[in-house]
Each structure stands twice: as C-alpha cells, then as structure tokens.
C-alpha positions, 0 to 999 in steps of 0.5 A: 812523889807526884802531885798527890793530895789526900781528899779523904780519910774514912781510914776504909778497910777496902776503899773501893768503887769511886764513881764521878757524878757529873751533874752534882759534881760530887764522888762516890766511893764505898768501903767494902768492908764496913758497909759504907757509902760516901759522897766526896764533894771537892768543891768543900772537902766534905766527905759523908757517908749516904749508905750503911748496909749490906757491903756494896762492892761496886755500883753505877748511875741510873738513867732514872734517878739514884744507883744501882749497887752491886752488893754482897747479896745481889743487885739494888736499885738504891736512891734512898733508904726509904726508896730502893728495890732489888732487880736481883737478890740472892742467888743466881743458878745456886750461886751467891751474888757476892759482888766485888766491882761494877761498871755500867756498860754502853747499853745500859746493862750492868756488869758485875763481878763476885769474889768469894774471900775464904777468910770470909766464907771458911772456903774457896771459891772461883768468881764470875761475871755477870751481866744484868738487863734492865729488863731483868735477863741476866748473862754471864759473861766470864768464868773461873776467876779468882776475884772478878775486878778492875772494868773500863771500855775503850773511848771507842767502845771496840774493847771491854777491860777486865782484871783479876789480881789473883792470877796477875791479869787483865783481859780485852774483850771485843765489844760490838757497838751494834749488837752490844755483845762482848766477845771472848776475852785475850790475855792484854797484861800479865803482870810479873811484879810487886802486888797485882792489877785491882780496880782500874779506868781508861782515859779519853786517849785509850789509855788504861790506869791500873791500881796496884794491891800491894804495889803502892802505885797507879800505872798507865798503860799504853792501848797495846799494853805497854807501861807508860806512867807510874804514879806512886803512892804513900800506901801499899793497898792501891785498890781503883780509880777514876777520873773527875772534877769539872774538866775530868783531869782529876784522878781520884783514887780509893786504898785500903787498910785491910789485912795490914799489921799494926807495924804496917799500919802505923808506917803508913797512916794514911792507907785507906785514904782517898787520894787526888792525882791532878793530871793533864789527861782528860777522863771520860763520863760512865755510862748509866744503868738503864739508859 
C-alpha cells in the first residue's frame, strides 16, 4: 500500500469534485448523491458541509468571489445561500442539464458534463458536454456520452482530456492557446481492465492521474498514454482527484459507497472516504470561472 491517509469521512454515496483552493488553503469535495458540499481544511482536519441542495456534480472558482456549481439542474453562481444566481437553469435546446463533472477552462469558460442515471430517471440517455461563457453563450462541445467525466488540460495548454467510464475511454482534444477552441477529440486511453477511468487531473509534468470505479486504484499515465504508476486503494469505487496542499504535492482523492452491498460494505469501511496520497510530483493551480 502507498503512503495513503484518510482525511475524511462523510461515508458519501459519490464522493466527487475535489477542488483545491489555494488562497484559503482549503479543499472543496461534494456527494453528489446527497446533495452535499464540503469544505476540508488539512491544516485542522476539520471537514464541514457549506452547501446542501440541489445535487451538485462538479463546480470551479470564480475570478470574482464564491463558485460556480454544476448542478443537477443547471449553472449556479453560488457564494452563499443568501448570495447565488443562476447563469443557466433548466433545460438547454430541451435537454436537461444534469451535470456530472466540471472543470474551468483557460479562458474563463466552464466546462460541464451531463449524466443521465436510468436508476435515476427510469431511462437511457446519452450525456453531453457543454461549454458556458461568462457572457451567458453556451456550446456544446461533445456528444453521445455515456457519463460525460474525468476533465484536465496539459501544463501547456495544447490538450484538453476528457473521459467517459461507460465506453472504457479518455479522449485528447487539441486546445488553441489563441482562439481557445477545442478541436475534435482522438481516442488517447482505451481501458480493457478491472473498473473504468472516472474523474481524473494532470500534473505540472504532463502526466494524467486517472481514478478508477471499481478498480480500487489511481493510475499515472505517461502524455503518450503509457501507465506509469498505480496507487492502489482500500475501496473499490475510486471516482476523482486533485492536487493540494501548500507545495501542491498533496493528492486528494474523493470515492464513493453507492451501489455497494451490505456484504461489500462492511469489507470496506472506509468506501466514500477521502483520502490524501503524499506525493513527490507537483499539481498545477485550476483555472477560475470568469477570469
């Protein structure tokens, strides 16, 4: 076992999210399945809950003040429950914005991605990823997905990475520096083993930590796609990650206890915890909403 420590334990149904704020030195992480938003100060070990609401799947830093939440019906400028407004609610061309992850891109953009659970919604439906201006335009990026996951750009912004768990996938999108467009997406990882590739971040080298549901394990990938590293874990359901901590070398990473017998659940304990993997490889800082 590597150099693994629990930080956490909300016993989440998806643990999702995690979002290093490097002003207040804090770590945000939601549970996409109750609803729930958290706020994980290390230097205490104190971990509150600051939202509870709409389910929110994924959600950035804002340039001016608070974060924008990818909820489970639509975009929300959220700084408190007294001070929020939404910048898209609802529906988007008829479809549901149902949003599973979330990433602010270079420009100040959001990007977001929808997920349709039939055990959900009694049906199947494909995701999408969406793209949101600050100036309210909306573009959608991809199509056909069946849970629209796992985002990061390279150090040098040429790439976007985007994954989706239910075809076994991550892509690489060409990112333009000068116009901001994100080209057409080529297949980078095709996964062929135990669980599939979730939430994922890239590192200050260029290289891609990927989680795998139902693989019990976080796995380096070298900017060719070649596996480098694999941390394993004490829980099945490894669902995203990012890098913190005062120096960035602190890998914080979200699971989740949904869809887990009783049997399963009492073998592992601590599934839905977060978890804090002490690297010797340096993170990268998000980008902001609006900036």
């Amino acid at each position: 076992m590597y150099n693994i420590s629990k930080v956490a334990d909300e016993q989440a149904n998806v643990g999702e999210g995690p979002l290093w704020d490097d002003e207040s030195q804090v770590l945000y992480w939601a549970d996409i399945r109750s609803g729930r938003l958290f706020e994980f100060n290390p230097s205490t070990g104190e971990n509150k809950t600051i939202y509870s609401g709409i389910y929110v799947g994924g959600f950035s830093k804002n340039s001016f003040g608070g974060l924008t939440l990818g909820t489970w019906n639509g975009v929300l400028l959220w700084e408190s429950d007294r001070k929020k407004r939404w910048i898209h609610q609802g529906t988007f061309k008829g479809e549901k914005l149902q949003f599973n992850d979330c990433i602010a891109a270079p420009d100040g953009s959001f990007l977001a991605g929808t997920f349709y659970p039939s055990n959900v919604l009694g049906y199947e439906k494909t995701g999408k990823l969406y793209r949101f201006f600050p100036n309210g335009d909306v573009e959608i990026i991809s199509e056909n997905h069946g849970c629209s996951n796992g985002m990061g750009f390279s150090p040098d912004l040429n790439y976007f990475y985007h994954s989706d768990p239910s075809k076994g996938k991550i892509v690489r999108h060409s990112y333009n520096t000068e116009t901001n467009e994100i080209g057409q997406a080529e297949e980078w990882y095709e996964h062929n083993d135990e669980g599939g590739p979730d939430g994922m971040t890239v590192d200050s080298e260029g290289f891609l930590w990927s989680c795998r549901w139902s693989g019990s394990c976080v796995a380096r990938f070298d900017p060719n796609g070649k596996l480098d590293t694999v941390i394993e874990l004490p829980v099945p359901n490894v669902t995203s990650c990012t890098f913190g901590g005062s120096d960035l070398k602190t890998l914080f990473i979200t699971t989740a206890r949904m869809g887990m017998t009783e049997e399963e659940l009492n073998n592992n304990p601590l599934a839905g915890s977060v978890f804090a993997y002490n690297a010797s490889i340096k993170g990268k800082p998000d980008f902001k909403f609006g900036s």
